[in-house]
PyMOL CGO cylinders between C-alpha atoms (Angstrom):
from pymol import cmd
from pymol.cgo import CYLINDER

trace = [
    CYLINDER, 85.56, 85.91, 8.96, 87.05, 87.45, 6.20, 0.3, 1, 1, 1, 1, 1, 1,
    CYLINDER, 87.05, 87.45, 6.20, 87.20, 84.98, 2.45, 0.3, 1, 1, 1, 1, 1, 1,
    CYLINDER, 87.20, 84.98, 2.45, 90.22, 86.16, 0.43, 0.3, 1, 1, 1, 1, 1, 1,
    CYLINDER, 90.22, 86.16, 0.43, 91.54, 85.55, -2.76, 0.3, 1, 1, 1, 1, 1, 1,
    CYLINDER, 91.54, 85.55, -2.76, 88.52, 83.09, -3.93, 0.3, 1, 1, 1, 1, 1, 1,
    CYLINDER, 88.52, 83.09, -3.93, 88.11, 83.85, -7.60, 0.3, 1, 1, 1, 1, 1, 1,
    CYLINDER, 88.11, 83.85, -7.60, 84.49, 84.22, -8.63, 0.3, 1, 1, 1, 1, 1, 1,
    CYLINDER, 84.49, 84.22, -8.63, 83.09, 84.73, -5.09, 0.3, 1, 1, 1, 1, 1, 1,
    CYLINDER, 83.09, 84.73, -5.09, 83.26, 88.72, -5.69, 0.3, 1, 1, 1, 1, 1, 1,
    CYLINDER, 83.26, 88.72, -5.69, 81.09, 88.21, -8.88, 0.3, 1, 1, 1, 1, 1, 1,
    CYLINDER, 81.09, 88.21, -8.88, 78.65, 85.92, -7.17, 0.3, 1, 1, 1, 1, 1, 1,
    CYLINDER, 78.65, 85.92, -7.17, 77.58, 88.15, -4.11, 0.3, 1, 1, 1, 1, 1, 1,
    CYLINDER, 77.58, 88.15, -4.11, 77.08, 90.85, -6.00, 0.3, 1, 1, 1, 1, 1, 1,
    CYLINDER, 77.08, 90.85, -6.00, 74.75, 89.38, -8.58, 0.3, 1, 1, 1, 1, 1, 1,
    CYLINDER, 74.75, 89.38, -8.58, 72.43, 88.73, -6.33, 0.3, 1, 1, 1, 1, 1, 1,
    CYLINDER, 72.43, 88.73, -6.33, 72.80, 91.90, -3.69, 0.3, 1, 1, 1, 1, 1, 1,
    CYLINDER, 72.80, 91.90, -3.69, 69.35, 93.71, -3.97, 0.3, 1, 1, 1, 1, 1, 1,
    CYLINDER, 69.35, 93.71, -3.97, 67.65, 91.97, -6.01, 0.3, 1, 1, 1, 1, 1, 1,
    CYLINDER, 67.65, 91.97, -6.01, 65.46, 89.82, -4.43, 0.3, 1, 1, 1, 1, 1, 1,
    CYLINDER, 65.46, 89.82, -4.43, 64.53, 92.79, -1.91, 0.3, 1, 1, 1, 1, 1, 1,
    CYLINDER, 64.53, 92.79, -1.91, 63.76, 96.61, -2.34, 0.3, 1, 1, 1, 1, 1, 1,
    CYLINDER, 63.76, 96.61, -2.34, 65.26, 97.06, 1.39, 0.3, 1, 1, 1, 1, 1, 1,
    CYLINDER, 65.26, 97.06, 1.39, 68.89, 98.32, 0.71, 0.3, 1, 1, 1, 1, 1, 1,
    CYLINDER, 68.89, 98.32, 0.71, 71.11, 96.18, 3.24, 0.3, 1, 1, 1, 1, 1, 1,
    CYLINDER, 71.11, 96.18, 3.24, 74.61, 95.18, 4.00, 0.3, 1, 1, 1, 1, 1, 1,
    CYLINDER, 74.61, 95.18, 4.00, 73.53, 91.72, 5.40, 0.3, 1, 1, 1, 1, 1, 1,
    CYLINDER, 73.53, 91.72, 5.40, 75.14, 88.58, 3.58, 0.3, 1, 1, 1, 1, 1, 1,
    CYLINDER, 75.14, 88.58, 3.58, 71.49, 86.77, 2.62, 0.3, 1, 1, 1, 1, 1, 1,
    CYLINDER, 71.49, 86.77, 2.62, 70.75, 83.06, 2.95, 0.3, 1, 1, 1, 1, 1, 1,
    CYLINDER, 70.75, 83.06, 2.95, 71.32, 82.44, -0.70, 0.3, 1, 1, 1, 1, 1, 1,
    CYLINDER, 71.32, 82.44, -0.70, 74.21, 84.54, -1.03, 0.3, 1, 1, 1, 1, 1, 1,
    CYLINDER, 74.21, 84.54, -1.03, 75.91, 82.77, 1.97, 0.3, 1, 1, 1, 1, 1, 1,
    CYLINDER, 75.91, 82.77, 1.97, 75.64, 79.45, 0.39, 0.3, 1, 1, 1, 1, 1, 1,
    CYLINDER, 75.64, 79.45, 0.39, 76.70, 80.88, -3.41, 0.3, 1, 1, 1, 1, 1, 1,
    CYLINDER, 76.70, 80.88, -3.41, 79.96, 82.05, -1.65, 0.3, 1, 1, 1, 1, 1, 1,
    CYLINDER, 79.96, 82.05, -1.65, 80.55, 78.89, 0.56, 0.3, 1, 1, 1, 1, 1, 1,
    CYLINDER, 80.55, 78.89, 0.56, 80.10, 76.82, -2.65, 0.3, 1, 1, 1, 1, 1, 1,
    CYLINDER, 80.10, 76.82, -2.65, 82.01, 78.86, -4.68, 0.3, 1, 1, 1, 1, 1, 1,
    CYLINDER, 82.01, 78.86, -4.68, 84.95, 79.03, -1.83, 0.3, 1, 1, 1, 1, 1, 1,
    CYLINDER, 84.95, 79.03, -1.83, 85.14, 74.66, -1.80, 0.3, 1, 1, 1, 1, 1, 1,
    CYLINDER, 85.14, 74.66, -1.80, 84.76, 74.66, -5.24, 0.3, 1, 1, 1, 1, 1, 1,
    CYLINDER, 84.76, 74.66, -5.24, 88.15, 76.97, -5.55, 0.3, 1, 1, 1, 1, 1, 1,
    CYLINDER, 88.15, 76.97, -5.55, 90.07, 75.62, -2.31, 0.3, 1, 1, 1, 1, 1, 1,
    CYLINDER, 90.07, 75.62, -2.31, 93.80, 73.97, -3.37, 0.3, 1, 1, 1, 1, 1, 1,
    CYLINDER, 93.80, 73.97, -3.37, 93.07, 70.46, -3.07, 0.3, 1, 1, 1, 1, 1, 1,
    CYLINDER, 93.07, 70.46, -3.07, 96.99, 70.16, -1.35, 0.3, 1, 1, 1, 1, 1, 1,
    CYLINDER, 96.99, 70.16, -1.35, 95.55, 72.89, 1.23, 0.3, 1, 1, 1, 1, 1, 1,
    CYLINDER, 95.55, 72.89, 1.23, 92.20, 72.14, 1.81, 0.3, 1, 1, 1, 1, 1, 1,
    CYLINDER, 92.20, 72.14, 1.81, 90.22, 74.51, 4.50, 0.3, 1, 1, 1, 1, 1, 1,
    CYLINDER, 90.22, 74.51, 4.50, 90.33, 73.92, 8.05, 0.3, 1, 1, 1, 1, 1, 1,
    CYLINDER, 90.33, 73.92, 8.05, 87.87, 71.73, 9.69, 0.3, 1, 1, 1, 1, 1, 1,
    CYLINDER, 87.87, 71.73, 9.69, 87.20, 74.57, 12.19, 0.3, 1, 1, 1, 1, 1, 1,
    CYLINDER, 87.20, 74.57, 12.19, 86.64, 77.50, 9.59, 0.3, 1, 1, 1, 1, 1, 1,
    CYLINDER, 86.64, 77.50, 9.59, 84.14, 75.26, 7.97, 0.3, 1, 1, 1, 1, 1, 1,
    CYLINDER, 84.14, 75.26, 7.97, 82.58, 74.21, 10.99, 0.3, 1, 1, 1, 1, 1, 1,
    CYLINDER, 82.58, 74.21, 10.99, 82.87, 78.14, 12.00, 0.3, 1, 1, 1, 1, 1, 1,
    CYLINDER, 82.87, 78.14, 12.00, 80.87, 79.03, 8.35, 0.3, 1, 1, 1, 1, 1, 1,
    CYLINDER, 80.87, 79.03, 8.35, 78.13, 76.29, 9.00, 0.3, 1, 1, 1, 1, 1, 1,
    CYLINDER, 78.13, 76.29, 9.00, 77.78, 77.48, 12.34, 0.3, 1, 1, 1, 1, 1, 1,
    CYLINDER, 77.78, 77.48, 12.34, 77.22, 81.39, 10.52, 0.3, 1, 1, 1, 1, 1, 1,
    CYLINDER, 77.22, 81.39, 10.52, 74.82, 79.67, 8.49, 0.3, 1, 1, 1, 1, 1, 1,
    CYLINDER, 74.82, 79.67, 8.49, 72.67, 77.84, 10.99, 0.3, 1, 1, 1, 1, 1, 1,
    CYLINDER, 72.67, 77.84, 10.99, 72.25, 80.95, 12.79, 0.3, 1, 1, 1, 1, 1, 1,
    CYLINDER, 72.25, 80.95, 12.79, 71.41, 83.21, 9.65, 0.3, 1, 1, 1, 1, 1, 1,
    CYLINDER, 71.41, 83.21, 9.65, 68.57, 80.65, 8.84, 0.3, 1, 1, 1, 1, 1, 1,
    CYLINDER, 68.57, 80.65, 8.84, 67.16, 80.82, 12.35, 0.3, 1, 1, 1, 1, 1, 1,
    CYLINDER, 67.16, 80.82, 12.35, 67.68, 84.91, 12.74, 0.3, 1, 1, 1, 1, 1, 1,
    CYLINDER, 67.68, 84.91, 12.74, 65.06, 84.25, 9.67, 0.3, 1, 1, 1, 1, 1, 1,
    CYLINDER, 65.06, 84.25, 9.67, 62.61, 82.35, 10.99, 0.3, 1, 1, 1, 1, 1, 1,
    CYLINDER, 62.61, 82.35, 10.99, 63.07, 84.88, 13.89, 0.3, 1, 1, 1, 1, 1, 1,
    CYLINDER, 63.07, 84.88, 13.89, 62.12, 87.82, 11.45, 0.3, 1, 1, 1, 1, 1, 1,
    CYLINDER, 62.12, 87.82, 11.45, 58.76, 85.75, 10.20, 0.3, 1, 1, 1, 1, 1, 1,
    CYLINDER, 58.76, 85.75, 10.20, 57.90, 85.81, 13.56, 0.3, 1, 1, 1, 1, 1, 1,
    CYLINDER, 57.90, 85.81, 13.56, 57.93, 89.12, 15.01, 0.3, 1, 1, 1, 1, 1, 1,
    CYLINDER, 57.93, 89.12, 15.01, 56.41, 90.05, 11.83, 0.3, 1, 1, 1, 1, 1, 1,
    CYLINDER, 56.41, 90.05, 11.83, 53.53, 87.87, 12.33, 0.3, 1, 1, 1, 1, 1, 1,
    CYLINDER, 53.53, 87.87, 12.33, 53.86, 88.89, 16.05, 0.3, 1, 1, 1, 1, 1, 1,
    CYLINDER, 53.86, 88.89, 16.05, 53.30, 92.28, 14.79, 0.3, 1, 1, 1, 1, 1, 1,
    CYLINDER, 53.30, 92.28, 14.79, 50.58, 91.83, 12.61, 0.3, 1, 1, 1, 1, 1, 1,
    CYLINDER, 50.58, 91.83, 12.61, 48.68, 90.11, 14.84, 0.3, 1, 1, 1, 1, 1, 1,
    CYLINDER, 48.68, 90.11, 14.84, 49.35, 93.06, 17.78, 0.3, 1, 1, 1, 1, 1, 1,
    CYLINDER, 49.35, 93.06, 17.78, 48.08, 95.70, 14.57, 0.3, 1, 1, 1, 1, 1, 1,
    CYLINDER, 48.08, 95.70, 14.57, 45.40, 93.79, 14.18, 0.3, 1, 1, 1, 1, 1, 1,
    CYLINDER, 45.40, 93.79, 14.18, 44.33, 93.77, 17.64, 0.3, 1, 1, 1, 1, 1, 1,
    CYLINDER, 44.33, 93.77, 17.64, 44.66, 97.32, 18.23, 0.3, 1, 1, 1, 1, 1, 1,
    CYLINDER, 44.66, 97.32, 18.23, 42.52, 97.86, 15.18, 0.3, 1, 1, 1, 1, 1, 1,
    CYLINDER, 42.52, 97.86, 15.18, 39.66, 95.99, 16.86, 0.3, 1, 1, 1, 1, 1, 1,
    CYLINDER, 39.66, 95.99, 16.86, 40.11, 97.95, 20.22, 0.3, 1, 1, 1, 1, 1, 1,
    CYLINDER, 40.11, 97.95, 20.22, 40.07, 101.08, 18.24, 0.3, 1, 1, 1, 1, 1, 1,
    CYLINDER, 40.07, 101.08, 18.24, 36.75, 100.10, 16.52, 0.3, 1, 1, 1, 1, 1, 1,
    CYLINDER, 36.75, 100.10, 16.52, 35.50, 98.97, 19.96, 0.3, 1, 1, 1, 1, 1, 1,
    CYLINDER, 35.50, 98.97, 19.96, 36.62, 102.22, 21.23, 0.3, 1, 1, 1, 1, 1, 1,
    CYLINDER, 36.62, 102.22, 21.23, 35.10, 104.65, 18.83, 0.3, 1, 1, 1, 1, 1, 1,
    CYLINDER, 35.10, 104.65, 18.83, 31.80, 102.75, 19.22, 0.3, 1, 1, 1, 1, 1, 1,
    CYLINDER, 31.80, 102.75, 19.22, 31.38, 103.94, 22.96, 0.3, 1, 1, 1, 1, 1, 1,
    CYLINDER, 31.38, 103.94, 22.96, 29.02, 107.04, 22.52, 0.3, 1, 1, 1, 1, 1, 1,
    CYLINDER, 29.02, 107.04, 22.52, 30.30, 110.44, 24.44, 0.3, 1, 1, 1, 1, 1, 1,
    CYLINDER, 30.30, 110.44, 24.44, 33.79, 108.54, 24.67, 0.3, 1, 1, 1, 1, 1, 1,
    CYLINDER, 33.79, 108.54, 24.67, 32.86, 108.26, 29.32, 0.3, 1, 1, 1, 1, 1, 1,
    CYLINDER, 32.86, 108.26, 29.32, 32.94, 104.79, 30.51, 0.3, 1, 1, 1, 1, 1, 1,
    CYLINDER, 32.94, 104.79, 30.51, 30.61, 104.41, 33.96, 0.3, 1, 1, 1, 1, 1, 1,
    CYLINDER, 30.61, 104.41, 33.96, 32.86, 102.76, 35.99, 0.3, 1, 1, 1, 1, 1, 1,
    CYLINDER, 32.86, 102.76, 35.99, 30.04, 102.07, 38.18, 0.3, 1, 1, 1, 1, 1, 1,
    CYLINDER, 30.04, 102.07, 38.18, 28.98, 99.63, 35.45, 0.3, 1, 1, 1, 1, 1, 1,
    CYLINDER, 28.98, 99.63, 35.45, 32.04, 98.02, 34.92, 0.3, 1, 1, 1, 1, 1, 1,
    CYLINDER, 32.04, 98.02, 34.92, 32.50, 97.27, 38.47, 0.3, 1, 1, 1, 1, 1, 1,
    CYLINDER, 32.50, 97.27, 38.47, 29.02, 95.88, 38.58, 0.3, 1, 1, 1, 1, 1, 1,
    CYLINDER, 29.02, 95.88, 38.58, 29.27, 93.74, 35.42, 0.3, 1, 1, 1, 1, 1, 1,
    CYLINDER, 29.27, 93.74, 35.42, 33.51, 92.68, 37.22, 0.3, 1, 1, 1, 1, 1, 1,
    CYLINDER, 33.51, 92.68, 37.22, 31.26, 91.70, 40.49, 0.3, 1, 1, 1, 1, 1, 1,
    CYLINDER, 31.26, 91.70, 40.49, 28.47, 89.71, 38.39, 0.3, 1, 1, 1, 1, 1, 1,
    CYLINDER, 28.47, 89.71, 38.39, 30.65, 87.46, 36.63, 0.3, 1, 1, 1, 1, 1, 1,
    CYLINDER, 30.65, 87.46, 36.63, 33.20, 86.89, 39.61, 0.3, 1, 1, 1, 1, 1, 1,
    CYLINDER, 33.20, 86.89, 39.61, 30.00, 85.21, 41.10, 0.3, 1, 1, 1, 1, 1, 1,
    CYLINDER, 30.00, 85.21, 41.10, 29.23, 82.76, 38.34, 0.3, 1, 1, 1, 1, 1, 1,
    CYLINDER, 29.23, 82.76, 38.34, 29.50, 79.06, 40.21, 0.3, 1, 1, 1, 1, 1, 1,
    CYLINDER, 29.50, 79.06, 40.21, 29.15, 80.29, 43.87, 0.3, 1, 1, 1, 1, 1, 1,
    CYLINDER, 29.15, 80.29, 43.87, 26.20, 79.96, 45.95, 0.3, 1, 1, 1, 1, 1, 1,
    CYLINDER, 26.20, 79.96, 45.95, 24.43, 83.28, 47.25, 0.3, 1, 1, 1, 1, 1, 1,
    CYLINDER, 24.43, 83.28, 47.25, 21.38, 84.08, 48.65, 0.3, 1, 1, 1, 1, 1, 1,
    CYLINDER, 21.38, 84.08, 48.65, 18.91, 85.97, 46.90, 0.3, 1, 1, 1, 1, 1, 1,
    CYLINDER, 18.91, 85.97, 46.90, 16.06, 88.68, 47.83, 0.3, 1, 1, 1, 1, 1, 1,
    CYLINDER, 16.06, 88.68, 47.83, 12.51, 86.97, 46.05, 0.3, 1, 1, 1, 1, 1, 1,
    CYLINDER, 12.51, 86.97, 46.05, 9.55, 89.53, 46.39, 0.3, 1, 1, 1, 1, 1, 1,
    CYLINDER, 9.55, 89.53, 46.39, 8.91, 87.94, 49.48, 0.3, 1, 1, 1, 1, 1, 1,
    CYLINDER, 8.91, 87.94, 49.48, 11.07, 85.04, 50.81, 0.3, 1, 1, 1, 1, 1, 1,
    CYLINDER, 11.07, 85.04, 50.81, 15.02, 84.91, 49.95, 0.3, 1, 1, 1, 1, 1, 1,
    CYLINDER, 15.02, 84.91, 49.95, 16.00, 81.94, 47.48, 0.3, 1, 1, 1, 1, 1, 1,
    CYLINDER, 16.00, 81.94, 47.48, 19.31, 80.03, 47.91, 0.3, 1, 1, 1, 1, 1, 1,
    CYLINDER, 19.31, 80.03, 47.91, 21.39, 78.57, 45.31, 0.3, 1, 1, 1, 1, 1, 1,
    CYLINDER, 21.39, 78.57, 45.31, 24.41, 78.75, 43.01, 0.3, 1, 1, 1, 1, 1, 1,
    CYLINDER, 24.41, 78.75, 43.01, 24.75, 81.29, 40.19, 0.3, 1, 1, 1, 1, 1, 1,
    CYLINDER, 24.75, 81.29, 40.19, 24.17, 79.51, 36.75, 0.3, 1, 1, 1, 1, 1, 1,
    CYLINDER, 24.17, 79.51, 36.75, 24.29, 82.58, 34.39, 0.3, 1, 1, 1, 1, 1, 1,
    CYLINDER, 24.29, 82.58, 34.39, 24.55, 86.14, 34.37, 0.3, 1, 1, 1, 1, 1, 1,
    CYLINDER, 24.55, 86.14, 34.37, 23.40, 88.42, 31.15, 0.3, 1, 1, 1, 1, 1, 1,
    CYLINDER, 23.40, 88.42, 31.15, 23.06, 92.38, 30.40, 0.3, 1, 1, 1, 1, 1, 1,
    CYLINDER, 23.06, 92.38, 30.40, 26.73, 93.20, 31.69, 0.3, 1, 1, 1, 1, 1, 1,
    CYLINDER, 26.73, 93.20, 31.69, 26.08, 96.30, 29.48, 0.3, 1, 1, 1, 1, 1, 1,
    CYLINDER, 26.08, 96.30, 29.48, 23.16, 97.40, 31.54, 0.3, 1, 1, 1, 1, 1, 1,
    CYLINDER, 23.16, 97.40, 31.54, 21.94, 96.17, 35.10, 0.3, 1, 1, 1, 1, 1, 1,
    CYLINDER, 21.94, 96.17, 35.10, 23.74, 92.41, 35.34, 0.3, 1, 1, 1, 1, 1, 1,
    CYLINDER, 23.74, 92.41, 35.34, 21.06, 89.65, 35.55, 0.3, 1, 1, 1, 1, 1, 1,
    CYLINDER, 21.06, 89.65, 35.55, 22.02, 86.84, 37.07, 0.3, 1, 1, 1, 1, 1, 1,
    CYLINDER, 22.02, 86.84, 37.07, 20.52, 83.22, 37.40, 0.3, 1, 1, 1, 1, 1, 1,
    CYLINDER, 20.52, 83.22, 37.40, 20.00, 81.79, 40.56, 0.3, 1, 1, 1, 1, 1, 1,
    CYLINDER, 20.00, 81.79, 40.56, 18.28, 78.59, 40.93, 0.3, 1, 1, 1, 1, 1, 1,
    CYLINDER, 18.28, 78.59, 40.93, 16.31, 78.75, 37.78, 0.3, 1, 1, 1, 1, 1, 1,
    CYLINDER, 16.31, 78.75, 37.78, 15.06, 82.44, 38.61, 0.3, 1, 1, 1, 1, 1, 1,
    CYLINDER, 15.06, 82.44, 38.61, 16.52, 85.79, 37.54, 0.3, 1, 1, 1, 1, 1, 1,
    CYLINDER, 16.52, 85.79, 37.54, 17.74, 88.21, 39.87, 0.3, 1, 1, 1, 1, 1, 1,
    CYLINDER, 17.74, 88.21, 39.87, 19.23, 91.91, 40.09, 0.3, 1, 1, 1, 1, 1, 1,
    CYLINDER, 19.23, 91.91, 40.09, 22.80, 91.88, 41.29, 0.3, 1, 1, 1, 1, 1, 1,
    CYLINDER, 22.80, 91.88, 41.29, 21.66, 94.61, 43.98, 0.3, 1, 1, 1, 1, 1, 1,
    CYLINDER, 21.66, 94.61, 43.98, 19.24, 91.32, 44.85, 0.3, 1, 1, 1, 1, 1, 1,
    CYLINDER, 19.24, 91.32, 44.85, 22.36, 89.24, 46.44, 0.3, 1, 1, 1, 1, 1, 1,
    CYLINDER, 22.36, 89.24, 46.44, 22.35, 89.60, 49.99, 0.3, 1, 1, 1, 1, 1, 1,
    CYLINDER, 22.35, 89.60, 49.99, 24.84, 86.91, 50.67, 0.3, 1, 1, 1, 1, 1, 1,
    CYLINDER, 24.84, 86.91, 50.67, 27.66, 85.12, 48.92, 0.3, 1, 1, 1, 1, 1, 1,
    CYLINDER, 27.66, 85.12, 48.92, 27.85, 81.51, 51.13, 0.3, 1, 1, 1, 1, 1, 1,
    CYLINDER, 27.85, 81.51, 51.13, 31.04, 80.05, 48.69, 0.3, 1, 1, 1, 1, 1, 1,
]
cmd.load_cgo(trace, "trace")
């Protein structure tokens, strides 16, 4: 919508255009809207007073320039919470040692943990133990896992029962 012939509303945009930003941009800002909104009632002929629907129309403009903002806060915040979180996998990354990962491991650490409140039956030196997995510890390494108050090798589970 185009505002013509408004004295003083050419003057008011353009003192604040820029300065409140080093970002060059063509975008009418918040502040700016509401200098040239005031400034256009404050001129309007009393005997022709603006339409109910351009007003409603320039409100409307308004509303949604305030909430494209508080869109813009968040996706920046969206984004520095994604930089962040790269910058942790990165330093998580660069920590592994020869830059391989044994899958072997990872699968065996995956199968450990998918166990954790299920009942299995374990391999004891000499007799197999029953009962539900408590714990499991060392995912780095060989997984651990507790099984009725004993520790046990993953490779020790003969049988998952739930």
């Amino acid at each position: 919508m185009a505002v013509t012939g408004v004295p003083g509303v050419h003057t008011a945009a353009a003192g604040t255009a820029g300065t409140t930003s080093t970002e060059k941009s063509n975008v009418l800002g918040q502040d700016a809207f509401l200098k040239l909104l005031i400034t256009q009632l404050q001129n309007q002929n009393p005997l022709e007073p603006m339409k109910d629907t351009e007003f409603i129309a320039q409100m409307a403009q308004f509303s949604a320039l305030e909430q494209m903002t508080q869109v813009k806060e968040e996706i920046r915040g969206l984004r520095e919470d994604l930089a962040a979180g790269l910058e942790k996998i990165n330093e998580t990354l660069s920590g592994i040692q020869g830059g391989d990962v044994d899958t072997g491991e990872l699968k065996a650490a995956v199968d450990a943990v998918n166990l954790l409140g299920k009942k299995v039956m374990a391999q004891a030196e000499d007799k197999v133990i029953e009962g539900i997995v408590e714990s499991v510890r060392n995912l780095t390494t060989v997984p651990i896992l507790l099984v009725a108050g004993r520790e046990f090798n993953l490779s020790s589970i003969i049988k998952v029962l739930t």
